[in-house]
N, C-alpha and C positions, 0 to 999 in steps of 0.2 A: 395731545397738545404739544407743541414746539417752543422751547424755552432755549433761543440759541446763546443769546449773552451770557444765562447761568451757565449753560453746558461747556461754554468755551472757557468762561473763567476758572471752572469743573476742573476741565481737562489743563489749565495753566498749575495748579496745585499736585498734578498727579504725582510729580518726585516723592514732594514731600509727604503726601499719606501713604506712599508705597514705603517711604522708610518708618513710618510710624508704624504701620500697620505689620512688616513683615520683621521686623525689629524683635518682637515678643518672641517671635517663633524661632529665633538663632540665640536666646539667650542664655543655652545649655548646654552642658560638658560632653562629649564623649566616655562611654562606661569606663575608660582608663584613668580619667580624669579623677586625683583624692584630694587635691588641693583643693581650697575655697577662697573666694575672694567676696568677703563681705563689704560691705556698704551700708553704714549706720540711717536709716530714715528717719527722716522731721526731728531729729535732735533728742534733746532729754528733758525739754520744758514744755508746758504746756498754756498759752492763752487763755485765764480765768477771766481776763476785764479786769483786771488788780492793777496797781502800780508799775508793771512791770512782769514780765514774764514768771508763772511757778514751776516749784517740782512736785516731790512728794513731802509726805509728813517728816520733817528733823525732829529727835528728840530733844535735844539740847546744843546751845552754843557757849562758846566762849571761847576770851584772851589769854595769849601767849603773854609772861610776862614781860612788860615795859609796850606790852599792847602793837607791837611789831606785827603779829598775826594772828588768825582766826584760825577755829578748830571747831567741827559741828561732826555730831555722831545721828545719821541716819537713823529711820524707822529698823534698818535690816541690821544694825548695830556696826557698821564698817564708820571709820572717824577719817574723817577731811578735813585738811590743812589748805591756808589759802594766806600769802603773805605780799601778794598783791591786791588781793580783792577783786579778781575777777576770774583766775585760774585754780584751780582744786586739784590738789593731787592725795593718795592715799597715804594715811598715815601708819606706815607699817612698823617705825622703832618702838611703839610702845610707848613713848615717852608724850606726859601732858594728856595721859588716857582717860586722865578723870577732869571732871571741871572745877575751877576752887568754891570752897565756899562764898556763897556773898555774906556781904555785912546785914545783921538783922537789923528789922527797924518797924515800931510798936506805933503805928498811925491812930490817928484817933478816930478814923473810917476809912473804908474799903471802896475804892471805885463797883465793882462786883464782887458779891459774895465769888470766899475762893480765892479772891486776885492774890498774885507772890509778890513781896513789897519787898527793895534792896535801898539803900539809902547809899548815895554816894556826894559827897560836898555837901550835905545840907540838906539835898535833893532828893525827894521819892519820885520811884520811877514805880509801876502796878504792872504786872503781865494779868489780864482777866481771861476768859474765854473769847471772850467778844473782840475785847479791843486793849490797847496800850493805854496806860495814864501817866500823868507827874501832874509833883505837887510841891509847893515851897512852903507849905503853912502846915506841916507835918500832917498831911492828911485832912487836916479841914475841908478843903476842896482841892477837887481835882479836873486837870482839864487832860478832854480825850484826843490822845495824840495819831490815832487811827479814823476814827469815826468819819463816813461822810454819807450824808443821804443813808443813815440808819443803816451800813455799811461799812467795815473794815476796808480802808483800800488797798492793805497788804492781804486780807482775805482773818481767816479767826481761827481760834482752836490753838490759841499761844501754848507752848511748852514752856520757852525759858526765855531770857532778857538778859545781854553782856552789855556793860557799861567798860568803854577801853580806860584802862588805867592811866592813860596817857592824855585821854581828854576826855570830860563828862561830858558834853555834849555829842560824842562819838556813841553811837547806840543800836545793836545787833540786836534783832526777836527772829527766834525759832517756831515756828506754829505746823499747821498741816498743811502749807501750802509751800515750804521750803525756807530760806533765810534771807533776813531782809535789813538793809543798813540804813542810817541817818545818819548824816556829820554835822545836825542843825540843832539836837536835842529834841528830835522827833516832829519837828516844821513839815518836812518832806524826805521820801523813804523812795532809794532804789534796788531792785535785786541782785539777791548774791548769786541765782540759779542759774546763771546760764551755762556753766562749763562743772555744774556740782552732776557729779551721776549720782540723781535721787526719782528717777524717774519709775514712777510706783507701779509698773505695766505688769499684769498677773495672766493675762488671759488672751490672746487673738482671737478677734469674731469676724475677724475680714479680711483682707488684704492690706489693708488701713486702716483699719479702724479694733482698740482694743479695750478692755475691761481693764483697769484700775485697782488696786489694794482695799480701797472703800467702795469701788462697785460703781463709782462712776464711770463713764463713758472718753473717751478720747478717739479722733479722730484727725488724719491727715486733711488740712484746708491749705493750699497754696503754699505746699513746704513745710510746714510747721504743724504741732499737735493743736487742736481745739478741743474743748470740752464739749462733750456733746449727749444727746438724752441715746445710750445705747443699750438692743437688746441684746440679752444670750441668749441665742436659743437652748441652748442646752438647759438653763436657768429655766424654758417653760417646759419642758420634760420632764426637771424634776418636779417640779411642782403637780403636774400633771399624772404621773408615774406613783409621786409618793402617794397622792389621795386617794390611789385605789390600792396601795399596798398598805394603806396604814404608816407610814415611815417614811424620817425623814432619809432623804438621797443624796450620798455625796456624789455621784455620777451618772451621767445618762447618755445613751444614747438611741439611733433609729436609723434603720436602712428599708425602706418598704414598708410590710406589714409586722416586720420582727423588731422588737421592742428590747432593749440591753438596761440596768438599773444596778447599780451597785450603793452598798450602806456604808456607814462610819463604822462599822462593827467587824468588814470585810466579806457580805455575804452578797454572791452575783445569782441576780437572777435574770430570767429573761420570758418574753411574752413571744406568742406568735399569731396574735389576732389584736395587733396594735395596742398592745397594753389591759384588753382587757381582762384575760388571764395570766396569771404568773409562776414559773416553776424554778427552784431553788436549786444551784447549785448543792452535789455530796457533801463538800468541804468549804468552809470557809476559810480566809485568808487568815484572819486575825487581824488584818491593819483596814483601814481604811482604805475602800474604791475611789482613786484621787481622780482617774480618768476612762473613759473608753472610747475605742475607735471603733468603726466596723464598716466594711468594705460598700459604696455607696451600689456595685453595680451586685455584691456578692455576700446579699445579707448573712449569709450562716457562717461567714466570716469576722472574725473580733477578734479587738486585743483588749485585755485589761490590766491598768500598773495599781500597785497595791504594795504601797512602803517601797520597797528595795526591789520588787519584784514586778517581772513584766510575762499575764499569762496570755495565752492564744486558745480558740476556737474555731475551726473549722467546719463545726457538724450545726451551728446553733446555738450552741450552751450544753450541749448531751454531757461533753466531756471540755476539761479545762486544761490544758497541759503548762508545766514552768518553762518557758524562752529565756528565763533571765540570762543564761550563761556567765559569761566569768563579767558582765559586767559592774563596774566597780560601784562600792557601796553607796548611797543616797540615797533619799526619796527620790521616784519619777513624776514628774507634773504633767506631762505631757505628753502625747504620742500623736508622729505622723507617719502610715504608710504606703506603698503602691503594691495592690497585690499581682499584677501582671508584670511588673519589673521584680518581685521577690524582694523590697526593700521595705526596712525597720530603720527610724528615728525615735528616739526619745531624749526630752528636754528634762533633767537631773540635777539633781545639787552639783554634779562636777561639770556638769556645761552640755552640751548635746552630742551626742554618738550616735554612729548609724551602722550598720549589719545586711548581711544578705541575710534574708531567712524565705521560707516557702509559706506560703497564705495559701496553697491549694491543696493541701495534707498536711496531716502528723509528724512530717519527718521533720531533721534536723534542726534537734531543739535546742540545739548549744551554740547560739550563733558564737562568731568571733566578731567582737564589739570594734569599733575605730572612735577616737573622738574627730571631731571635727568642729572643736573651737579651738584651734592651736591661734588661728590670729584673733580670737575676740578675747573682750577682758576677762580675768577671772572672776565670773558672778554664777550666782544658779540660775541656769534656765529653767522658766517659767512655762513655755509653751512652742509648739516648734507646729509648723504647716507645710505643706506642699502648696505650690502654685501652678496652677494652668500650663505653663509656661518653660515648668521644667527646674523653679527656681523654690530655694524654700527661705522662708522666712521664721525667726527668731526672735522672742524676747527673754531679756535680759534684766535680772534686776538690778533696776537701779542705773544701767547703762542704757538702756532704751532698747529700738527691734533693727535686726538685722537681716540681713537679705542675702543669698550669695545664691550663683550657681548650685542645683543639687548635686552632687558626688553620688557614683553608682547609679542612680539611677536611670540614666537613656541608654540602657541595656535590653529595657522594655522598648519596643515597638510598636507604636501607638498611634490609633486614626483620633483625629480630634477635627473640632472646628475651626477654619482658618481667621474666626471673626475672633475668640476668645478663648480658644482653644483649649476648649472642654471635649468631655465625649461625651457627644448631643447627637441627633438624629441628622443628617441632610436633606437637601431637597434636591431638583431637579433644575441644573446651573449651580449648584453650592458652590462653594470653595472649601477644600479639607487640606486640614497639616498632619501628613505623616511625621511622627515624631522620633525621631532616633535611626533614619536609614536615608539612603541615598537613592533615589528610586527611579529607575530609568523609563520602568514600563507600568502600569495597572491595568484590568482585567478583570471584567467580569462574565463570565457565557460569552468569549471572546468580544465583549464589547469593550472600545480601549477609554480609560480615563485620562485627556491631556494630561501630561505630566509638564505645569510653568514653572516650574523653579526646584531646582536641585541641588544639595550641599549634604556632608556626611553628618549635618547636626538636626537637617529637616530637608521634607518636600513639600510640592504643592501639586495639590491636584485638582482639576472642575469635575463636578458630577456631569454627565452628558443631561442634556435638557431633557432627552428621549428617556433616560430611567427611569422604569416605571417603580412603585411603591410596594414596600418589602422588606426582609432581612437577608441578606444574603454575605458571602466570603468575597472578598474582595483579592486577585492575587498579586503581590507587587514582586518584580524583580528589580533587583539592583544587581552592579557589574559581580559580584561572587554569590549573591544569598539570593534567598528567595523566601519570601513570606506570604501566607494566609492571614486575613484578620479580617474581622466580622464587621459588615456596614448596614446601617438603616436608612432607608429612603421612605421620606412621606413626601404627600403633595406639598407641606409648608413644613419649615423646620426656621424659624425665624434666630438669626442671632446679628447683635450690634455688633461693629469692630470694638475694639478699643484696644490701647496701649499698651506699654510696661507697666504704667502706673494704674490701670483701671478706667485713664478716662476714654470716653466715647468718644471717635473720630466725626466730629461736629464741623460744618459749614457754614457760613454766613450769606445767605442764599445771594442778597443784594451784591455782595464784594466778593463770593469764592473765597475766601478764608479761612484756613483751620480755626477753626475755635479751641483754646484748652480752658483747663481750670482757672487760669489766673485771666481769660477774656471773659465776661460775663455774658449772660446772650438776655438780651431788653424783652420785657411784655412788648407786644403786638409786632415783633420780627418776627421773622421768615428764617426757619435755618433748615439745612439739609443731613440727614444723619446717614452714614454708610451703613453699610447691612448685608447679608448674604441668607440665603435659604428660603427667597419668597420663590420661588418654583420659576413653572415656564410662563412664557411673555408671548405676548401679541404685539406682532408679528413676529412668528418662528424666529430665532436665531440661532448661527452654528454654533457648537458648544467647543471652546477653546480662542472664539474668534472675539477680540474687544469690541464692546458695544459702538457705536455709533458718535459722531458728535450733536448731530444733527439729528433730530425725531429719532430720541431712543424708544426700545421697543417694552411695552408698559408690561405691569405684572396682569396676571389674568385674575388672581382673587382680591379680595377687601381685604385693606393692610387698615387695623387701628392703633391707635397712639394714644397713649396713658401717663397723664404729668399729673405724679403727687396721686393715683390714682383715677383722676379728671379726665373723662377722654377729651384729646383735641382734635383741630381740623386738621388732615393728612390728604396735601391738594394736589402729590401725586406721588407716585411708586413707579419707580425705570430701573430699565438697567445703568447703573454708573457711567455715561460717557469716557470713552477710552480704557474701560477697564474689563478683564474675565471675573468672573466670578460675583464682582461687586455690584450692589443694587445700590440708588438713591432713596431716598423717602423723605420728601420736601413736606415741612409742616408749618403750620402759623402759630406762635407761643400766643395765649390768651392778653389778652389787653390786664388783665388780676391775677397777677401771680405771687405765691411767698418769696420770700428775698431769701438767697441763699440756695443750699443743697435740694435738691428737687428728685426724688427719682421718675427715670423715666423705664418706660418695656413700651414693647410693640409687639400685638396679637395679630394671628393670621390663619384661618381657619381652627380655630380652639388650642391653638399651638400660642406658648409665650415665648417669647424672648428673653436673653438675660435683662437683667435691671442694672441701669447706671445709672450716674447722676448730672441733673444738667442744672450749672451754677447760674443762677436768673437774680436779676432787678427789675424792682419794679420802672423805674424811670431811665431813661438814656440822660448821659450829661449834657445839662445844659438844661433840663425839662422840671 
């Protein structure tokens, strides 16, 4: 079928999804590269629906004397000053370290069992759990200065209550949602958090998306953190893990059929028929298994950090050897590595460091450590990733998550996908990003892979339509080197584009539109998603040559579509007008859909896609 309007509006867009799309793929160093340049994401607050943006849990605030300024000592015990009331900086002289006492005062009832009652001018003021009070009749009654709709609108879990010495109607509360002010004697409350680093981030589970001090959920929406309902997987590992070891698990992990579990006691053990049996490391650590990693393509590969110490496996679990080397003392929280580029990160009470070390044997146990937070703030790190992309990301207690360029690591030479740049399978027409070379030529049984795009950070290559299906070495030269490295072709190897940021390269079928996160895409539109790896098309086309504008040539198997799980209608599959590599996949969103984050994938001979998300409303404006 011939859809010339969409395909020509298609083709008016192509700049701008070629820079979105090829953008991911150039956003990493050269192996010479040890500098970083980080970039703080979505802030340090988080959107609860409260009065005003939160952070994390403060434990106490209070007045500088003559009430000129504020002083709040965080959950992590660092103390912040603020003598504007909107900027925070760290209180490092020591001085005003403690809060003063307040004045006691004997009411004659308690808003809530519990509540801390200060008397100032005459005046009680209650901190409860729930909510704030005051009272003029020494407690007789009280009226609640938070409450709305059986709801705090500062959010609950009060610590402490400053009244400024300088005016009793001036009124600061600390709770688990950060610190919050009234100049009305509790009328109306706005927040202190927007520039407080109290941002309680303990854990990455995504790219965007992380676990919380209390286990809550936070997620990237349109620039900013939301709360949100999130899993860890690792959280069902252990749980999973611990019921058949009897015990509970400070760690887990999984590559294939081999199973990794570590205790609070510091004993690793490991399974090789998916958890159902178990075998015990010789030696225990003595500290607690805080973390483990283990290589996704190279199961009998692991790291495990344990107190100060960071060990390694290569055989499985047979044997455990110490990598920590001269690195400096703290707990490790976290670990990210590549074992084809020989690179170690870990996230530590002194911030993150990275190492060459070898993940394909025994040898060289003493790496020499670098940090690599010289420009972030001084906090511990919590948790450190690698990204698709080449880029790794950070969090930060208290400061939030940070992103930079990886250091050392595009030393590795890596085939990936040019949609998302994982290493996935291809198909026949794919698009693939060699990672870290400059590639003039590729080769297979001398059949040539176009080489469209060349740079010393990345290339791009088309799989020939003609590949048939298989594992085979792929050989690339560039103008000095020359490399081997192993590719998979199946008849379908489905992958979405997407971004820097994770989102999906979306179209608005009717207008040719990139769609991002902040356009919403309405029940019963039309949009078209980018794609690469639905195989060969009807009618034949040469592999290297842009698709058509006019009657592109369609895919030959059933492509389905999956919103929220739902399959939808998918009313056709092309190749991309004007592009190599890129497929179309035009779909109709259901007339009933959830508002909000939606994930989508697209199946294609039992093969899935990655998972994105597509931001939907139920109504268009005006409806």
């Amino acid at each position: 079928m011939c859809h010339p309007d969409t395909d020509v509006r298609f083709s008016v867009q192509k700049t701008r999804i070629l820079a979105l799309a090829l953008g991911i793929a150039s956003a990493f160093p050269t192996w010479a590269q040890t500098a970083t340049a980080w970039k703080r994401v979505a802030g340090t607050t988080i959107d609860e629906g409260l009065a005003g943006l939160a952070s994390g849990p403060v434990e106490t605030v209070w007045y500088t004397p003559g009430g000129r300024g504020l002083l709040a000592r965080t959950q992590s015990g660092r103390i912040f000053e603020t003598t504007d009331f909107v900027h925070w900086r760290l209180n490092t002289a020591g001085a005003l370290s403690q809060p003063p006492a307040g004045a006691e005062a004997s009411p004659e009832s308690l808003p809530e069992a519990g509540a801390r009652v200060q008397e100032v001018s005459g005046r009680l003021y209650a901190a409860g759990t729930s909510n704030l009070y005051e009272s003029e009749d020494n407690g007789r009654t009280w009226v609640n200065l938070t409450g709305f709709n059986n709801r705090s609108v500062i959010g609950g879990g009060f610590t402490a209550l400053a009244i400024s010495p300088a005016n009793p109607q001036e009124i600061t509360a600390a709770n688990q949602f950060g610190v919050w002010r009234s100049l009305d004697g509790g009328l109306s409350w706005q927040t202190l958090n927007d520039d407080l680093p109290n941002f309680p981030v303990r854990k990455l589970i995504g790219r965007r998306t992380v676990l919380l001090a209390d286990g809550r959920g936070a997620e990237v929406n349109q620039g900013s953190w939301t709360s949100v309902e999130a899993a860890d997987p690792e959280m069902a590992l252990r749980a999973r893990f611990g019921a058949a070891i009897h015990s509970d698990l400070s760690a887990a992990a999984q590559s294939g059929s081999v199973a990794y579990a570590g205790t609070s006691d510091g004993r690793l053990l490991v399974s090789q028929d998916n958890g159902s049996t178990w075998g015990e490391a010789s030696a225990a650590t003595g500290n607690v298994i805080a973390r483990i990693w283990v290589d996704a393509q190279t199961p009998g590969v692991a790291l495990a950090a344990s107190g100060s110490r960071l060990l390694r496996t290569v055989n499985a679990g047979l044997f455990w050897d110490d990598v920590t080397g001269a690195l400096p003392q703290g707990q490790i929280h976290g670990i990210a590595a590549d074992r084809a580029a020989g690179v170690v990160y870990v996230a530590a009470d002194g911030g993150v460091y990275g190492a060459n070390l070898s993940l394909n044997d025994a040898g060289a146990a003493s790496p020499t450590w670098a940090s690599i937070s010289r420009d972030l703030p001084a906090a511990p790190a919590w948790d450190v990733a690698l990204n698709p992309d080449n880029t790794m990301t950070v969090a930060l207690d208290g400061y939030g998550v940070f992103e930079s360029p990886a250091p050392y690591r595009s030393r590795g030479v890596r085939l990936v996908s040019g949609a998302d740049l994982t290493e996935r399978a291809a198909a026949p027409g794919s698009l693939v990003s060699v990672l870290g070379a400059n590639i003039a030529t590729a080769k297979n049984d001398g059949v040539a892979y176009p080489v469209l795009a060349a740079s010393n950070e990345s290339s791009q290559l088309q799989v020939p339509f003609e590949a048939e299906p298989g594992t085979f070495s792929l050989t690339l030269q560039g103008s000095n080197d020359r490399w081997t490295v192993p590719l998979t072709v199946k008849d379908a190897a489905p992958a979405i584009f997407v971004d820097a940021d994770g989102s999906p390269l979306v179209l608005d079928a009717d207008s040719g539109l990139v769609l991002d996160s902040k356009v919403p895409i309405y029940a019963g539109s039309s949009v078209e998603i980018l794609a690469t790896g639905l195989g060969k098309v009807t009618p034949d086309w040469p592999t290297g040559v842009p698709a058509p504008v006019d009657s592109p040539p369609a895919v030959n198997g059933e492509v389905t579509a999956f919103l929220d799980g739902q399959q939808v209608e998918v009313t056709r599959a092309v190749l991309a007008p004007g592009y190599v590599g890129y497929y179309l996949i035009q779909l109709r969103i259901p007339a009933i859909v959830n508002r909000g984050a939606n994930e989508f994938r697209v199946v294609m001979n039992g093969e899935e896609s990655n998972k994105v998300k597509l931001y939907l409303e139920p109504n268009a404006p005006g409806q």
